[in-house]
N, C-alpha and C positions, 0 to 999 in steps of 0.2 A: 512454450513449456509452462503449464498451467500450474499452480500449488494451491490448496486450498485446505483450511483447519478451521473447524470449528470455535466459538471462541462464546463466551459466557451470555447467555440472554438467548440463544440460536441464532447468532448472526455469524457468516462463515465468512474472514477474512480470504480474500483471493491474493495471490502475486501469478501476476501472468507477464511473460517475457515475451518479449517482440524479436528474433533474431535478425528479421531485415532492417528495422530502424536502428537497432540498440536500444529499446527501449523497455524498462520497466514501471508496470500499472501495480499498486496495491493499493486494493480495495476492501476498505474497511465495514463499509453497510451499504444497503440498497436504497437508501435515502436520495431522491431527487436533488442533483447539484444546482444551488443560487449561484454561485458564486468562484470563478478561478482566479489563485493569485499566483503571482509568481514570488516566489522566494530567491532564486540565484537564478541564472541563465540555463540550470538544467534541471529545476526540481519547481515542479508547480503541484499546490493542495488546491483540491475542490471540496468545498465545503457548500454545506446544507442552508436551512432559511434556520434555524437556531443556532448557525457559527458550526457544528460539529463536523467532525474532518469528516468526508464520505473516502476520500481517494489521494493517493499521491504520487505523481509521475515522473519517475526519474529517465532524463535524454543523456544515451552516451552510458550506460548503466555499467559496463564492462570496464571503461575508464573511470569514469568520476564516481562508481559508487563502489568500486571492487566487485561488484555481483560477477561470481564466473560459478558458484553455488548457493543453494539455496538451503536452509534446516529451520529444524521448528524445535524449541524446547518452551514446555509449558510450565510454568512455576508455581508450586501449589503452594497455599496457604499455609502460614507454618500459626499452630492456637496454643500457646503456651500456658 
């Protein structure tokens, strides 16, 4: 179950859902990954050769992250 939205610069944030594993991918840029870490037992970021996050995987997506829906709300600049 693919989702994808535009997102400021023309980089299109993905989340794509794995139903066989449980697993969920959100992918923030197309930036070549240096580096995986693991933060808990089911959430690893893979980041770039400048630190910045490219991706983050969450195992078990339906338990441990609530994911059973997905939505997009964009926040716009508010210039007083």
């Amino acid at each position: 179950m693919p989702f994808s939205t535009g997102l400021q610069g023309g980089v299109t944030m993905k989340i794509r859902y794995f139903t066989d594993t449980d697993t969920a991918l959100i992918e923030f840029s197309n930036e070549s990954i240096l580096e995986t870490k693991e933060i808990s037992e089911n959430l690893y970021i893979d980041l770039d050769s400048k630190g910045n996050l490219v991706s983050m995987t969450i195992e078990h997506a339906k338990e441990k992250a609530n994911i059973s829906e997905v939505s997009y709300l964009q926040m716009e600049q508010i210039v007083a």
